[in-house]
N, C-alpha and C positions, 0 to 999 in steps of 0.2 A: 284375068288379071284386074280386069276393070271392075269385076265387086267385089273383088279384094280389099282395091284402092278405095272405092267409095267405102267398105266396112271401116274402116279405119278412119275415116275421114268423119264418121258419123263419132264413133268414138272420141275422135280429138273432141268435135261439137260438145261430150257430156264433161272433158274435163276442163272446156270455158266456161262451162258452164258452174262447175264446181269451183272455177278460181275465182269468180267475178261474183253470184251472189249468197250461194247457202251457206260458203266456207268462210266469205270473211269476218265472220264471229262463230266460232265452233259451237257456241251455247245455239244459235237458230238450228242445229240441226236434229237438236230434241224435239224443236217446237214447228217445225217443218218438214217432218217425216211424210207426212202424204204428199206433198208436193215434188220432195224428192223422189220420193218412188214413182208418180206420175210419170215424173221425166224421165227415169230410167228406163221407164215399160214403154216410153214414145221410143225414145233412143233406139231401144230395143225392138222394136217392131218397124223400125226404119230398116234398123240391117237386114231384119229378116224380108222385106222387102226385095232386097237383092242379093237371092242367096246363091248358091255353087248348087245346081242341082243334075242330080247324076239319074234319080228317074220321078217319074211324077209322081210327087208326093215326097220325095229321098230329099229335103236341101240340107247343103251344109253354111251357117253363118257362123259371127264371132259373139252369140248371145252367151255362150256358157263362158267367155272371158269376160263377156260385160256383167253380168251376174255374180258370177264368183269375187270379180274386182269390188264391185256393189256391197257383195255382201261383208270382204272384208273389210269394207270404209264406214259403209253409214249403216251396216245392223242389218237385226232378222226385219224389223216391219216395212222400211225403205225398200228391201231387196225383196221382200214377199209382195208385196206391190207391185212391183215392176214386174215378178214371175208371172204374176197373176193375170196380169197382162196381153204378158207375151205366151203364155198357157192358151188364153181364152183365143188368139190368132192363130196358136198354130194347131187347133181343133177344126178352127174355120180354113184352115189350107187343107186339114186332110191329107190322106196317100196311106202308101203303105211305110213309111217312116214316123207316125204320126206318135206313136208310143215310146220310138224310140229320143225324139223330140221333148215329149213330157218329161221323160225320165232324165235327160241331160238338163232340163231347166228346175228340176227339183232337187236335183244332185248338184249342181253348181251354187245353187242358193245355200244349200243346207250344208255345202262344204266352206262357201266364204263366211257364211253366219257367223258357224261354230268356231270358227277362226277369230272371227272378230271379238265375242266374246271372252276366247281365251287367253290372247296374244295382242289384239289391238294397241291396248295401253302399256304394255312392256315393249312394243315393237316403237312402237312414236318415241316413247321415252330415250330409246335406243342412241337414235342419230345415226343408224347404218349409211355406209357410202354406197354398198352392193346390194343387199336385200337380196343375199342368198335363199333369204328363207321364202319371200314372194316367187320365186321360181319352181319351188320345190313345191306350192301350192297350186301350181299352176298343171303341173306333172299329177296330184293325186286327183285333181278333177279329171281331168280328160282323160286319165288312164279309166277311170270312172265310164267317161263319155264312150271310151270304146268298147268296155263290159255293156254300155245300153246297146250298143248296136245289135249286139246276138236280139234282141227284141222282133228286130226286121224279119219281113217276112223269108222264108229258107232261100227260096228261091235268086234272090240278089244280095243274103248277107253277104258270100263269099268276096264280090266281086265289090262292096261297097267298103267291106275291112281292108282288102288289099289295094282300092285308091287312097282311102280315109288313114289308113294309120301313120303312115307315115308324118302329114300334116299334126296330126293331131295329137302324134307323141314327142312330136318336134318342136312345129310351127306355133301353136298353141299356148305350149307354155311359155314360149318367151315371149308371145304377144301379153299375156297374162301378166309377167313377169315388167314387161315395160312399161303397161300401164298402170300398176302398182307401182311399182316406181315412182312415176309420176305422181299420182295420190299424193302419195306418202310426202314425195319432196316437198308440194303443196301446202299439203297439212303440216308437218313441221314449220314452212315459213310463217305460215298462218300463226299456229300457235305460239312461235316466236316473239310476232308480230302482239299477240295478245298476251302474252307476260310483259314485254316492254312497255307496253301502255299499261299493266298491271303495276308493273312498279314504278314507271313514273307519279300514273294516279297517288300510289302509295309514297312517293317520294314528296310529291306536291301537296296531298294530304299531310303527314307529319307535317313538311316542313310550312305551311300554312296556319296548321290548328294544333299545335305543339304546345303544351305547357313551358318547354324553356325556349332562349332564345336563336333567332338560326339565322344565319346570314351567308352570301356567297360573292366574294371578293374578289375583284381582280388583282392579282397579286402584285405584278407591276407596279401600276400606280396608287395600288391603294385604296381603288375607287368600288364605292358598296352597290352590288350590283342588284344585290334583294336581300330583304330584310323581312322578317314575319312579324306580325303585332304584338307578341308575347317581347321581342328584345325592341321594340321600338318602344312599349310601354313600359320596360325597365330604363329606359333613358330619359324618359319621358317628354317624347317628340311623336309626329304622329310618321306612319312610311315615310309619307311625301316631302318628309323635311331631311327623312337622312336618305333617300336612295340619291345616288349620285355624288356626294359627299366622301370625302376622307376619313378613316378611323384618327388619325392624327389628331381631328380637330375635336373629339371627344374623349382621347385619351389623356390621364392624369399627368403634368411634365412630366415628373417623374417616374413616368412607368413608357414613356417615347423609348427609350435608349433598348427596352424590355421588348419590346414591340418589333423596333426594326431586326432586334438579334434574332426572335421567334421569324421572322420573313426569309429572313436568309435563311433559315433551316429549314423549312418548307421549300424553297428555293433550288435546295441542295439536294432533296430529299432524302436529310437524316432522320430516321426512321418513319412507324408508321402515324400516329394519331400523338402530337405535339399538346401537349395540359397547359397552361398555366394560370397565375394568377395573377390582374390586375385590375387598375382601377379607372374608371370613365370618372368624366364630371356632368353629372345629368345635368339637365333645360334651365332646372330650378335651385344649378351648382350645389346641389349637395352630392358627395359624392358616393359613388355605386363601385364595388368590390364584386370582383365576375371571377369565373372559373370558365377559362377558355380551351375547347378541345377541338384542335385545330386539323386539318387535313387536305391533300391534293386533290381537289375534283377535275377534272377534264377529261373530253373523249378525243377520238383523232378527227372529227372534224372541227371541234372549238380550236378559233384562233388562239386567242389567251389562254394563260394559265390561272384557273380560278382556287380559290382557298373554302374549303365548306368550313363555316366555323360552329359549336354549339354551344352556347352559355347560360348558365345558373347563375340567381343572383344568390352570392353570399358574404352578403353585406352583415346581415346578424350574424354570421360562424366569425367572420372576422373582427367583427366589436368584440364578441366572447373570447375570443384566443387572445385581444387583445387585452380586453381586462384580466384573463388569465395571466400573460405575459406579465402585466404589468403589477397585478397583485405576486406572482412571483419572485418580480425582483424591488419592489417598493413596500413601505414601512406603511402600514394601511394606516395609522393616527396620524403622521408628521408628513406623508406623501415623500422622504426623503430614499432612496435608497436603503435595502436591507442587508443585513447579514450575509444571505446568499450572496447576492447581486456584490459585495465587498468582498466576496470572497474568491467570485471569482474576475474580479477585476485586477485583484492584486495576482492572483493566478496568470493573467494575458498580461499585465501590465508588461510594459517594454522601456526602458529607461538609455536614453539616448547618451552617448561617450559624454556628450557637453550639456547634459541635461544635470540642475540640482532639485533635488525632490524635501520639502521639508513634511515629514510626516506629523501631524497633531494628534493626540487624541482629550477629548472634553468628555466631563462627569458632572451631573449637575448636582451639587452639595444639599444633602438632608433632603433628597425628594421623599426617602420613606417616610419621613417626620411628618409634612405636608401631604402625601396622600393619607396616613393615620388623621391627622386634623380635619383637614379641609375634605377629605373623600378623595376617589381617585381620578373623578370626573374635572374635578379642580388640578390636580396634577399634569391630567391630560391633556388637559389647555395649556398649563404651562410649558408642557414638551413640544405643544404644538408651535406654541410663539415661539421659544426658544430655537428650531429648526424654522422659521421663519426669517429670525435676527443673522443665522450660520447663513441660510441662501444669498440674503441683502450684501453682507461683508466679504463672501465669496467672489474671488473674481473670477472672472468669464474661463474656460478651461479647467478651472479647480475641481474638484471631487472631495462630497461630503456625505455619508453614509449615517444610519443610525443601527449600531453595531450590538446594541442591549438594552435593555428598560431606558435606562437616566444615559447611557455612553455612545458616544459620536466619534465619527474617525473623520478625518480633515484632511486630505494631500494638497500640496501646495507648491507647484513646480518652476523651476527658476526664483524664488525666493529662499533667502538665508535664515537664519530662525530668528534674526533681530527684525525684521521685516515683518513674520507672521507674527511676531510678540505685538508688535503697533497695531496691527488685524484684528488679532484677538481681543488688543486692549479695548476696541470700538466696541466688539461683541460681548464683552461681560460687563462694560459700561451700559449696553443696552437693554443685560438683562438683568441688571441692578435697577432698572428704573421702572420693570412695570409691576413690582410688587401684588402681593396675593391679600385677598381679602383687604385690601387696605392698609396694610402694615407690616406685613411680613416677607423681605428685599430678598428674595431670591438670588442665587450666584452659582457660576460652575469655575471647575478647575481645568487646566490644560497640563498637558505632559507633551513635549516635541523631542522630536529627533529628525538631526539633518542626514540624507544621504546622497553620496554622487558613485558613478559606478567601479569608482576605483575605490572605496570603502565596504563594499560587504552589499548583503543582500537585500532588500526590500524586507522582507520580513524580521531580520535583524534590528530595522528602524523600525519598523511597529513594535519588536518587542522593549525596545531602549524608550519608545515614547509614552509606553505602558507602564515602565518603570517610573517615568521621570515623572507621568500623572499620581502614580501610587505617593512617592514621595511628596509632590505637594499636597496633599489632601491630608497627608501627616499634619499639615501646619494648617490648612484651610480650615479642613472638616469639621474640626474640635469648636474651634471659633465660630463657624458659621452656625453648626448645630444647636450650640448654647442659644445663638442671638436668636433661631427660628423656635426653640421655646419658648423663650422672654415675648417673644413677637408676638407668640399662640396665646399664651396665659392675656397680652395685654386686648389681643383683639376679643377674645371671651370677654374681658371685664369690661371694654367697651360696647359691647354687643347690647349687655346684660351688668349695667351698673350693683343691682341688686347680689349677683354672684360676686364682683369683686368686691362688696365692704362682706360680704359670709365669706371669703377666704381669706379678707389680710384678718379679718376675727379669729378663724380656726387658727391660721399662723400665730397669732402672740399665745392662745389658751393652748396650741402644743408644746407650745417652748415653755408656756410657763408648767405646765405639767412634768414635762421632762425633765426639769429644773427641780420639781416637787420632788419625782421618783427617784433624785439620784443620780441622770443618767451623764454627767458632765456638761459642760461649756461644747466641746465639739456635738455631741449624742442631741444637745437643746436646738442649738445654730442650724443641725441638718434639720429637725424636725421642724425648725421653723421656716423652711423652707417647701418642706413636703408638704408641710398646713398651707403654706400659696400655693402650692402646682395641684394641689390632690384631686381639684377639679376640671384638672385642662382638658380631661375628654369629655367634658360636655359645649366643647367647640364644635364638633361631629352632629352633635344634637339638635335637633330644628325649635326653632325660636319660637315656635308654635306651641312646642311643649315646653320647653322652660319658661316660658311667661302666660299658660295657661293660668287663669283661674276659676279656683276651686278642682277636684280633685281628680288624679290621673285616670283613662282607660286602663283596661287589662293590657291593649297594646300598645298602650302610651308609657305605663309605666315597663313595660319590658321593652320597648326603645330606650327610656330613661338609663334603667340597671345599664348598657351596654355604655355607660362613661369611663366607666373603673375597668374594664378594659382595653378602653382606646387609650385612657390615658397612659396603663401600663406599653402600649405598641409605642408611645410619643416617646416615653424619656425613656425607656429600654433601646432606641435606635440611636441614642445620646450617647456617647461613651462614657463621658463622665457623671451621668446621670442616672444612668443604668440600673446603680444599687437602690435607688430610689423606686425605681419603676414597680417592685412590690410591694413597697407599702402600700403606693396608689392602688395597686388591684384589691388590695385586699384589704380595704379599709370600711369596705360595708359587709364584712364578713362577724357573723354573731360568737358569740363563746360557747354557746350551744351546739353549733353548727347548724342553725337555721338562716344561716346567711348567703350571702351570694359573691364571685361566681360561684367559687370552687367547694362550698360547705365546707367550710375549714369551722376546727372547733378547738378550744381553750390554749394551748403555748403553740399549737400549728401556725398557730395567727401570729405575724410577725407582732412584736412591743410595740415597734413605730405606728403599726395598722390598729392595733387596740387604745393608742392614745389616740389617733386620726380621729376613730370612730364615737370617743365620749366627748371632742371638743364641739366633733360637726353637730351630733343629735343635740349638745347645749346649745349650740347656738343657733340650730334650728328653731328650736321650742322655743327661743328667749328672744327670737327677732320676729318680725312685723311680715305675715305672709294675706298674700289674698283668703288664701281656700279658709285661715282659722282664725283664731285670736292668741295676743302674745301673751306664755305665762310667765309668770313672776320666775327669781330665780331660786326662791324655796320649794316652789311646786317644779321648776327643772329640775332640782336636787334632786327632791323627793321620787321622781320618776326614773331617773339614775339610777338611784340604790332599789326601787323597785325590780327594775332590768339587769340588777347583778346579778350574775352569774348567768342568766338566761345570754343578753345582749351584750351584756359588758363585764372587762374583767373585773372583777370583784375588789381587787386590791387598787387597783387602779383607780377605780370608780370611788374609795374611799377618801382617798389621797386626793384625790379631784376637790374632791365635798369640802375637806375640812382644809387642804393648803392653799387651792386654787381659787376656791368660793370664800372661804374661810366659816364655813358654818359647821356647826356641830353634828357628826354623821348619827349619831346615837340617839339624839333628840328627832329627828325627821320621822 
């Protein structure tokens, strides 16, 4: 019994041995294989030391459990070591069992070996409670160990099978079986042991050298209990200024209320991984836009409850949506409110039992007249001041939209419409007085409708105040129109003195031509008015080229040609000018059709544009220009009636000669 006890006791020695130095990093047992197998083959030649011996030379120890267990833990070259060992002693013991010795230490090897190989890493992975299978490995060796005994010499096999089998088909493998066991529990903690610090490392590594930022909160009070340099340098403070620190004191007011709601849901543990987004005020009070993804961290020994949190800065996705937002619902020229953004605000609007709502809508009178003049760049300014003057007059609460080019929508709540009429009156006093190019008084019109919610629906008053604008523009528009042509025509002649005395000229030689051909007192009076406007589109034209001297580029003069059609865009948006607006186009058009824009050729060309055309070329030729010198008015005649029929109408050009010049056409 006593080397039983000591067998065993030698064995416990190999698995202190295994719990205290090769095992507590499973990677030293690659790199420590002879040492291991050293100690194995001591281990092992200790038990054999004191074996169960039945004749000299016959022992029985617990080498083929330590072997086998060897081979299944630490491999063939560990447990080949140790056989090797324990081989080379029991040649030096000798007997007549001496063969049958080898064969159990080379059969017990090459049974845990193979084992190891095959099953090791499916077996650990396992987590078994019993390690049924370690038992059953225990039974193929030693039923093994008993096939070696037939080895023994004839004479004492019989009598060494019938003490030995029994231990050996028994006793054997649950010693096998228990010290596997053991291993294995071993090795599983061990290994345990080293994924835990695997993922710590791994957890400590992220959350150290992380690109975003990572923090770990006590949730309680709020207090930052680690923080990585990536969210320290997005706040831009260093660790040591936020660990210990409240989020409170870096979050934006208004995202406090945001903050404590997300704590209580963490708190609650409503659901798993909590997003949001808000905003800090960094070191340097600019402020920082995060995307917080928040979660419960604790194990069961932490007292507190800690919050893992992880944040991206997106500060630029938030400028971007923001300008997106806001180019959505705002009028990119005027900054005011758009069409969308009015449309669905009259959509949500909510109009209270004791609430009066007066609805405006403003048009600002002849802006197409003005952008044709002036360009549209000049317009643009004007809508802008204009929606500058509406903010100013607006009072606080109100809403003002720009609903179309030139149209404005106005709400005005708790005021009656004799109220916003006084409002209004401030705002078209205001935009009467900053006038365009210096002369020409800008104005808009208003249309209102009041409503309260015992009268009908919101949009009913926008359609009544769209009505009431339509109606006054009946009376403004006509008036205001006219004056922004008179305004055009006056600021071109002041621009360009030299334009205005060749247009009040062209004015009297059309009228008096008209007058020649026939064409009445009304047919003379229009034309002499078309002889003043015929050159309003050269208001559009840069002062550069109309007061160049000497003579135009190729792209100067194709700037120039482009008057006679702006001017036709000016008094065509005139209503009562309108009819006029083709003679203007079409008064540098030839009889030939080598004119311009449209090559119009002999009665296509309006009467009014054919007498335009022979008063301007006289009085081109007959006045005082840089680029030439001025001719007489016999040599004007004469070039006249040369360009009949080519340039000018023939009949007309005649009539000019001899009623308007008074000279004789025949003689020329």
């Amino acid at each position: 019994m006593f080397n039983i006890l000591f067998n065993i006791a030698l064995l416990l020695a190999l698995m202190i041995f295994f719990a205290t130095y090769p095992f507590r990093n499973l990677k030293r047992l690659t790199s420590h294989k002879v040492l291991v197998g050293s100690i194995v083959g001591i281990i092992g030649i200790l038990v054999m030391l004191n074996p169960l011996t039945l004749y000299e030379g016959v022992i029985f120890d617990s080498r083929t459990i330590l072997l086998t267990v060897s081979g299944m833990v630490f491999g063939f070259i560990p447990t080949a070591i140790g056989a090797g060992m324990m081989a080379v002693y029991r040649l030096i013991i000798g007997g007549g069992g001496i063969y049958t010795g080898l064969a159990t230490i080379l059969l017990s090897s090459i049974v845990g070996s193979v084992w190891h190989r095959k099953r090791y890493d499916k077996v650990l992975a396992k987590h078994e409670m019993f390690g049924f299978e370690y038992y059953l490995m225990g039974v193929v060796t030693h039923i093994g160990m008993l096939l070696a005994m037939l080895l023994m010499p004839s004479d004492i096999r019989r009598t060494v099978i019938g003490v030995m089998a029994f231990p050996i088909l028994v006793v054997y493998p649950i010693g096998t079986y228990l010290l596997s066991l053991l291993f294995f529990s071993q090795a599983r903690r061990v290994l345990a042991i080293t994924e835990l610090e695997k993922s710590e490392q791994l957890f400590k590594t992220m959350f150290e050298q992380a690109p975003i930022g990572m923090s770990l909160t006590d949730i309680e009070s709020g207090r930052i209990e680690n923080i990585n340099q990536s969210y320290a340098d997005m706040l831009g403070y260093t660790r040591e200024e936020v660990l210990g620190r409240r989020w409170d004191e870096f979050t934006h007011p208004e995202d406090k209320a945001l903050s404590r709601v997300t704590t209580q849901r963490l708190l609650n543990k409503e659901g798993g991984i909590l997003s949001i987004d808000k905003r800090f005020i960094r070191k340097d009070g600019q402020i920082l836009w995060a995307n917080l993804s928040l979660s419960i961290f604790t194990t069961k020994d932490m007292k507190n409850v800690e919050s893992l949190c992880m944040t991206v800065d997106i500060t630029e996705r938030k400028q971007y949506e923001q300008k997106i937002l806001y180019a959505s619902n705002h009028d990119a020229l005027t900054g005011l409110y758009n069409r969308v953004h009015f449309e669905a605000y009259v959509r949500d609007l909510q109009i209270a039992d004791d609430q009066i709502l007066t609805v405006a809508f403003g048009d600002v009178n002849g802006l197409r007249i003005l952008n044709e003049a002036f360009g549209r760049d000049e317009g643009n300014r004007l809508l802008s001041r204009i929606a500058r003057i509406l903010e100013k007059h607006l009072p606080e609460g109100d809403y003002v939209s720009r609903v179309g080019g030139d149209e404005f929508a106005l709400f005005f709540f708790n005021r009656n419409p004799d109220q916003v009429e006084t409002l209004l009156g401030g705002v078209t006093s205001d935009i009467a007085s900053l006038e365009m190019m210096g002369s020409v008084v800008p104005s808009m019109s208003f249309g209102l409708a009041s409503l309260d919610t015992a009268q009908g629906s919101i949009n009913e008053a926008i359609k009544q105040a769209e009505k009431d604008l339509a109606t006054r523009k009946l009376v403004d528009s006509p008036h205001t129109q006219g004056k922004a042509v008179y305004a055009i025509i006056n600021t071109l002649h002041e621009k360009n003195k030299r334009e205005e005395n060749h247009s009040r000229r062209v004015s009297e030689l059309c009228e008096r031509l008209a007058r020649a051909s026939g064409l009445g007192e009304m047919a003379a009076n229009e034309l002499r008015l078309v002889g003043l406007l015929h050159d309003i589109g050269k208001i559009a034209i840069d002062e550069s080229i109309l007061n160049k001297e000497g003579r135009l580029t190729a792209e100067e003069w194709k700037e120039m040609k482009r008057h006679s059609e702006i001017g036709y865009r000016i008094l065509n948006s005139v209503e009562d000018m309108a009819g006029l607006a083709q003679y203007v186009l079409a008064h540098h058009e030839h009889y030939d059709g080598n004119g311009y824009p449209k090559g119009l050729r002999g009665e296509e060309i309006p009467l009014q544009s054919r007498i335009i055309s022979i008063a301007d070329a006289y009085d081109a030729m007959t006045s005082s220009r840089p680029y030439r010198k001025t001719v007489t008015t016999e040599q004007a005649a004469q070039e006249i009636k040369r360009c009949s029929q080519t340039q000018f109408d023939p009949a007309l050009a005649k009539v000019f000669i001899e009623d308007v010049l008074g000279l004789d056409y025949t003689s020329l």
